[in-house]
N, C-alpha and C positions, 0 to 999 in steps of 0.2 A: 200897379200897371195892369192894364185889361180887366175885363168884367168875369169873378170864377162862382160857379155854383156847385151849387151840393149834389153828387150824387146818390143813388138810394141802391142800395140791393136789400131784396128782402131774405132769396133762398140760396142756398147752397148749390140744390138743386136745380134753380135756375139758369146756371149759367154753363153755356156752351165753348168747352174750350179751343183757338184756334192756334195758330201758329205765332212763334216768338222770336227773337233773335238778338244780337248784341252789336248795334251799331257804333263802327270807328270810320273817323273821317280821317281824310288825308289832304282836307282844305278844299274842296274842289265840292261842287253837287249841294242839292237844297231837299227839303222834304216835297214832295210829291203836292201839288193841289188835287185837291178829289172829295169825294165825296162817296164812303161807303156805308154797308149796311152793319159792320161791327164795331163796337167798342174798344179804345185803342189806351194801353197804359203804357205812358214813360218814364225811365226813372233815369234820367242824368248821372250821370260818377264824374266824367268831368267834361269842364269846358261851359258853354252856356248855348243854349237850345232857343231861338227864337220862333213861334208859332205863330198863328192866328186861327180862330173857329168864329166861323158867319159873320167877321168881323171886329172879334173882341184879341185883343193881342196880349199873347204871354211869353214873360223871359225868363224859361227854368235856369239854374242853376245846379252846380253840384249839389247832391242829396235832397234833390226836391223833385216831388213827383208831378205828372200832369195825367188829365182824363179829360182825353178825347171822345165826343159824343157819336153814337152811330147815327147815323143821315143829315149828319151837318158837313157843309165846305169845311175843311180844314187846309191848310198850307203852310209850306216853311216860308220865314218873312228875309229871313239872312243866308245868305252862302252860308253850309258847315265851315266853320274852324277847324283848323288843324288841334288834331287831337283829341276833338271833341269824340265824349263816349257815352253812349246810350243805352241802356235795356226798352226793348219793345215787346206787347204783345196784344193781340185780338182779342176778342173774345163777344159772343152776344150772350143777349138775357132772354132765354125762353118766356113766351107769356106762361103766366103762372098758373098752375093748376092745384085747386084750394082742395083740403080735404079735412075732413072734421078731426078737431084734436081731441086728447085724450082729455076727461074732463080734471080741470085745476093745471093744463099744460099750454102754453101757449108753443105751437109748434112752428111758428115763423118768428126771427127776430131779424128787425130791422135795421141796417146799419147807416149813417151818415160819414161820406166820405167828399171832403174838401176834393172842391177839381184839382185846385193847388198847392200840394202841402210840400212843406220842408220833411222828410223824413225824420223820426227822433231817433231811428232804431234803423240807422241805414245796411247795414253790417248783415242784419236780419233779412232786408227786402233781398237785398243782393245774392244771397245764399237759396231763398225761394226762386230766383229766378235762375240763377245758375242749376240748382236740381232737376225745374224746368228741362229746361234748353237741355241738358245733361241725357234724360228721359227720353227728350225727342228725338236725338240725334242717336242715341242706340236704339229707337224702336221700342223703346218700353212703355213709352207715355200715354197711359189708357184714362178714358173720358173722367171716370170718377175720379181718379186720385188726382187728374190735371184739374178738375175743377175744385177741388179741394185746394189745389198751392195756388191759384190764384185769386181764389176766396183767403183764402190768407195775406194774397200780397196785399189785395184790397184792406184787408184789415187793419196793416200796418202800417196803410195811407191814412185810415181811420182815426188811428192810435194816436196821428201827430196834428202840429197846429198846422192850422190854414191860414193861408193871408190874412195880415191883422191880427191873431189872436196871439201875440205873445204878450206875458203879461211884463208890466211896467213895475212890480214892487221889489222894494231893495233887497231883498235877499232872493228874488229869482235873478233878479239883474248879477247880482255876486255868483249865483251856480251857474249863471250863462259865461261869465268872465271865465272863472275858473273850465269851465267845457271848452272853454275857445283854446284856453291852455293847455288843456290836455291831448285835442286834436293836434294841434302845432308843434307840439314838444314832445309827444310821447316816445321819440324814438332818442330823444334826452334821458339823462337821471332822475327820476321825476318821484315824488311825494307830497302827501297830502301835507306835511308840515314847509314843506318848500313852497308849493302853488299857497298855501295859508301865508307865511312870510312876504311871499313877493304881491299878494292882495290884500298886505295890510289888515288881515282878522283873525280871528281867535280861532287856532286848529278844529277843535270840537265844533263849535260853531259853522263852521264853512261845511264841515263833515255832515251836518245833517241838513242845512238848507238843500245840499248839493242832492244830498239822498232824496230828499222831500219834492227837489224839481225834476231830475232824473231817473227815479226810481232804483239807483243801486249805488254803491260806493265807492270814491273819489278810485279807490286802488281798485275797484272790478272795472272802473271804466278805463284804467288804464290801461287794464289789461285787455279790457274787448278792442281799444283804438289800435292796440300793438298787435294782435290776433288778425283784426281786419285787413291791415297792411301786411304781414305774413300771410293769410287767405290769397292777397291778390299778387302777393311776388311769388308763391308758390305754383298759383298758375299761369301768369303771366311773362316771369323768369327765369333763367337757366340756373339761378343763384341755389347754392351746395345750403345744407340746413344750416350751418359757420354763420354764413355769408347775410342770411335772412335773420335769423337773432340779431345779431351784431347790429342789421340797420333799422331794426324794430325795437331796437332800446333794451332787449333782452340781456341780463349779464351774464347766461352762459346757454350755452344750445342746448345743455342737460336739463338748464332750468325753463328753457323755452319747449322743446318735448315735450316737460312734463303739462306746462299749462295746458301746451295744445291739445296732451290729448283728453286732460279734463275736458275741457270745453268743448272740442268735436268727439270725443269718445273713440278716434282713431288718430294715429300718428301724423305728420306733418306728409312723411314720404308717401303713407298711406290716400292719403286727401289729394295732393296732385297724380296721381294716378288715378284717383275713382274721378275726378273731375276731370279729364284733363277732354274731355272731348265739350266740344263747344262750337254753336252756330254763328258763324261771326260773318256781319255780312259789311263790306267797305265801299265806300263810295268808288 
């Protein structure tokens, strides 16, 4: 659906950070027609986002990003859904100013980022944008280090496929099945020998295709998918740390703790507090 092209950023330093925010609708309101002079990234969480740019029409989806071009008409094609929820943000690309590299260094690299990609590493983007917005909203968000997390968020539009490019071979096809399972269930009892039994293949086997299309293992994805839903009930929620284990599939809040604070380096209680401020703007 719709015509998507590749975007290009060359530097870091290129790019001008602007203002961000986290759009919820309440069924009511459409995205703006217009036409400005900054570059606009969206990242859908839920609901579905219908757009158009100078005529080519796009239908995001949950976990899929879009890039909006700076001095093209854009518009929303649909009334917002109820429900629907958005990260936004601005941004331009300074013209470039070339300066000689060190010799044997190439001092620019180039990235290609899909206008349209599904996110692989949504969990990631979401967390870049939250730090964002977090930044702005107390006053701390200063030029370099903002152009820095959205050089990253770019990156991890980068990272994932774009329209079309998922591949058709039978063991991506089987780590994709399995991923669909792990999203849907994880707040189920869930194992890499149970999702192997109920897809019909051999434990080891599914354990490494899955690593080889995913890049990490069957149990660390389970864990990131249970982490990510504890991320957003924690700020989202009134829900007691019990309450968030429990419905994140965790078997015990001790044992939920402890992931979390591997994985964020601070406690659960600690993270809805440092985050808990946020730009939320509603139709």
């Amino acid at each position: 659906m719709g015509h998507a092209e590749v975007f290009k950023l060359r530097t870091v330093s290129a790019i001008e950070p602007l203002n961000a925010g986290l759009g919820i609708s309440r069924g009511v309101g459409i995205h703006p027609d217009r036409v400005i002079d900054s570059h606009e990234l969206i990242f859908v969480r839920k609901g579905e986002l219908e757009m158009e740019e100078n005529g080519h029409s796009f239908l995001i989806r949950p976990s899929q990003a879009l890039i909006l071009h700076a001095g093209r008409r854009h518009r929303g094609t649909k009334v917002f859904t109820k429900g629907l929820s958005f990260f936004w943000i601005h941004f331009r690309i300074r013209p470039e100013t070339r300066k000689a590299a060190a010799p044997g260094r190439q001092l620019d690299e180039t990235i290609s980022i899909p206008q349209v990609a599904t996110v692989r590493r949504d969990d990631r983007l979401s967390e870049l944008f939250r730090r964002y917005l977090d930044d702005q909203e107390s006053g701390e968000l200063k030029p370099g280090p903002a152009a820095m997390l959205i050089a990253l968020m770019l990156y991890e539009v980068a990272a994932s496929r774009g329209e079309g490019g998922a591949s058709t071979s039978v063991s991506v096809a089987l780590a994709a099945r399995a991923n669909t399972l792990i999203k849907t269930r994880f707040h189920l009892p869930l194992s890499t020998t149970g999702i192997a039994a109920e897809l019909e293949c051999n434990t080891d086997y599914l354990g490494r295709v899955y690593q080889r299309a995913f890049g990490s293992t069957i149990i660390d994805a389970i864990h990131q998918e249970r982490l990510r839903s504890a991320r957003k009930l924690l700020l989202e929620s009134s829900h007691n740390i019990n309450q968030i284990a429990h419905q994140c599939g965790f078997s015990s809040s001790v044992y939920f703790c402890r992931i979390f604070r591997r994985a964020q380096g601070i406690s659960p209680l600690a993270y809805r507090r440092l985050h808990a401020r946020l730009y939320i703007n509603t139709d």
